[in-house]
C-alpha positions as CSV (number, residue, x, y, z in Angstrom):
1,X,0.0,0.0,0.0
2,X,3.0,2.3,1.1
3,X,4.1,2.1,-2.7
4,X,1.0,3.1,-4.6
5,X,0.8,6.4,-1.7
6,X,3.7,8.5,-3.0
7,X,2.6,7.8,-7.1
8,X,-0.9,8.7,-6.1
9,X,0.0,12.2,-4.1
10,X,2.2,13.1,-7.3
11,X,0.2,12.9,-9.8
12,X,-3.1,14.4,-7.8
13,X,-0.1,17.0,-7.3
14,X,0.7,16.9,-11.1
15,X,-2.7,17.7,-12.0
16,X,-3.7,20.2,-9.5
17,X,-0.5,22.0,-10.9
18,X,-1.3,22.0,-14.3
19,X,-5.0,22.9,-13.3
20,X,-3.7,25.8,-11.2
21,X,-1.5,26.5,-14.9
22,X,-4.5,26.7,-17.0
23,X,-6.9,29.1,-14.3
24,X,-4.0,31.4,-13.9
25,X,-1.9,31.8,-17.2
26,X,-4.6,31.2,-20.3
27,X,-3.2,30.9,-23.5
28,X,-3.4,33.5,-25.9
29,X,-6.2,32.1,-27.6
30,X,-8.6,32.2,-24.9
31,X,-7.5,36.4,-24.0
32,X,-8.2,37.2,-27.0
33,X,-11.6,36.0,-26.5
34,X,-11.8,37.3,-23.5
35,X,-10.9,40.8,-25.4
36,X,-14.4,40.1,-28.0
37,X,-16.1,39.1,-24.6
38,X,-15.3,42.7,-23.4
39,X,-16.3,44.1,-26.8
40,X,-19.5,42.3,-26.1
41,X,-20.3,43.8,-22.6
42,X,-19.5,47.0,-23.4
43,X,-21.7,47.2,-26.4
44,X,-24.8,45.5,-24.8
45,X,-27.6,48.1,-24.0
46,X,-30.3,46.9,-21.8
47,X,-34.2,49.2,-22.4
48,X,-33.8,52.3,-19.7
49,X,-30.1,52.3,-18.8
50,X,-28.6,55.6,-17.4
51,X,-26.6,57.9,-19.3
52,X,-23.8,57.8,-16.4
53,X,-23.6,53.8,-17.0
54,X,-23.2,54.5,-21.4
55,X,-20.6,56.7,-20.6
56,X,-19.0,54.7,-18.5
57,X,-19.3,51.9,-21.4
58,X,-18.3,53.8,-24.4
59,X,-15.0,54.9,-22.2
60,X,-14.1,50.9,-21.5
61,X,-15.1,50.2,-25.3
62,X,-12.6,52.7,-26.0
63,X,-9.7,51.1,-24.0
64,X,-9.8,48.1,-26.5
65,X,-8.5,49.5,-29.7
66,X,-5.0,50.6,-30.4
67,X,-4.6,53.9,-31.4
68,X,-5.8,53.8,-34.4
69,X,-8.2,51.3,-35.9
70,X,-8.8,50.8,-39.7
71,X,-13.0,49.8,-39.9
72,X,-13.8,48.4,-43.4
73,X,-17.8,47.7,-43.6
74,X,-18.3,49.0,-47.1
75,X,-22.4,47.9,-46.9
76,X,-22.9,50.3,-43.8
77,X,-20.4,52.9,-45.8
78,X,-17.8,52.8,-43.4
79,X,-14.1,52.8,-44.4
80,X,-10.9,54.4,-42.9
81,X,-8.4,54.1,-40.3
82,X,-10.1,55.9,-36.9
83,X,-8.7,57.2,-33.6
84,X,-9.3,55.7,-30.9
85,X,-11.3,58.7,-29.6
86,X,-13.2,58.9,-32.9
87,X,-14.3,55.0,-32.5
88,X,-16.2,55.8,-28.9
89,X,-18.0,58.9,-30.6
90,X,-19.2,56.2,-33.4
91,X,-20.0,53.8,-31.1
92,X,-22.3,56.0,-29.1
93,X,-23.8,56.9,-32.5
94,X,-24.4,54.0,-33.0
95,X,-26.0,52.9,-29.7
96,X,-28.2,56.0,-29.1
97,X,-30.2,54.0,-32.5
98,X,-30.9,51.6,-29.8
99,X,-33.5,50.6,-26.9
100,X,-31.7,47.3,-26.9
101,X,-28.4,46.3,-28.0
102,X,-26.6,43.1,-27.9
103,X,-23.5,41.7,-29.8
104,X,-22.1,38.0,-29.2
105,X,-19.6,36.1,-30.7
106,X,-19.4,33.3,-32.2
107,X,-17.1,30.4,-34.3
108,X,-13.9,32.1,-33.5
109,X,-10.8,31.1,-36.0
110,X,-7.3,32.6,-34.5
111,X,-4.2,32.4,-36.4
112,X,-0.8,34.4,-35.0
113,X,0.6,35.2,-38.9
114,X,3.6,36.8,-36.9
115,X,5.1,37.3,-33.3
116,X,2.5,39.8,-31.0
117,X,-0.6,39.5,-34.3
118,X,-3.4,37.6,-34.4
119,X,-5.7,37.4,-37.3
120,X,-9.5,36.5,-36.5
121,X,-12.4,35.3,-38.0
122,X,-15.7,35.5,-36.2
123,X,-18.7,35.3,-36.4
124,X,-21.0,38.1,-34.9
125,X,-24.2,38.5,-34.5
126,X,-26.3,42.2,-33.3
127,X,-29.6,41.8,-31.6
128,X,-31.7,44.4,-30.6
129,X,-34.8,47.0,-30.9
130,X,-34.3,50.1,-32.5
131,X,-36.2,53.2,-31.2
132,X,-38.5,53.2,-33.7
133,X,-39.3,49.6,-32.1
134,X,-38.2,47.5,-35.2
135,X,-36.4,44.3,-34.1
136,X,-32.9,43.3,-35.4
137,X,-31.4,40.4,-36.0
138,X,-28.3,40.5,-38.3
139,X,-25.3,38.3,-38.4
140,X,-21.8,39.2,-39.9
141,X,-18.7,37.6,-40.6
142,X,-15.7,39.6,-39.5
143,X,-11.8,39.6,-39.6
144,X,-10.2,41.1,-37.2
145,X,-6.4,41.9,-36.4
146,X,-5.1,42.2,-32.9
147,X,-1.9,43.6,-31.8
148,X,-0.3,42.7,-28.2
149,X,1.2,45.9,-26.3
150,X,2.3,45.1,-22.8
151,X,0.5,41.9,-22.3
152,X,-3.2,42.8,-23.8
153,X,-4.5,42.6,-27.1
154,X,-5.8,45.8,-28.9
155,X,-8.3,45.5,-32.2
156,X,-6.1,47.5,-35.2
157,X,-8.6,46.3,-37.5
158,X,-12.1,45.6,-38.0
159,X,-13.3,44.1,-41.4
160,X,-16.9,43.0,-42.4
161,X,-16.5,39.4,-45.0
162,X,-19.5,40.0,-47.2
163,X,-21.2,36.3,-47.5
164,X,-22.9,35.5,-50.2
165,X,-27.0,34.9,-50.3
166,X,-28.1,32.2,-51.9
């Protein structure tokens, strides 16, 4: 019995290590997830929220793009390379269009094509009632490029994929 106790207590040791591994220092895959789970959040509107708690939003929304941030979404007429400051003031645009708002994520495809880049393709999808009351429903393929600066990941571009209808 003594020689099965000490194999046992290393490997439950073993695996609480590499448990503790995974909880603590996720790969890069799953922060930059955690970076469209933020975008997420932070766009989400919910019917009667306070103006204090939008700009509060708009300014964390804001803290996930570099810079600069080149948007290509030629079917909504949107093309150029923004400032970050720019991006918050389209954003709230955007959202003041809105009773209800919510973005999700979905399908995620993440490539590193070179050291501190990551190239994404994702699927979103926008939810929501307008003010006018008309529901929305739309989903959109998107490629995105991130760029890691001291340990987080920043969007530097934002591209819609225009699918095909059958």
């Amino acid at each position: 019995m003594v020689k099965w106790k000490y194999p046992i207590v290393a490997a439950l040791i073993l695996l609480a290590g590499i448990w503790l591994i995974r909880v603590f220092w996720p790969s890069e895959e799953k922060r930059i997830q955690r970076a469209f789970d933020s975008l997420a959040e932070y766009a989400r509107k919910s019917e009667g929220e306070a103006p204090l708690t939008a700009i509060q939003k708009i300014q964390r929304l804001q803290s996930l793009f570099g810079e600069t941030c080149e948007l290509q979404f030629p079917t909504y007429g949107i093309s150029g390379s923004f400032a970050r400051q720019d991006l918050s003031l389209m954003a709230a645009r955007g959202r003041a269009h809105f009773q209800e708002l919510e973005l999700s994520f979905h399908d995620f495809s993440i490539s590193f094509p070179e050291k501190e880049m990551a190239s994404v393709t994702v699927t979103a999808r926008l939810r929501g009632r307008m003010v006018r009351g008309e529901a929305v429903d739309e989903p959109h393929e998107l490629r995105c490029h991130l760029r890691k600066i001291d340990g987080q990941w920043y969007f530097i571009r934002l591209e819609g994929v225009e699918v095909l209808k059958r």
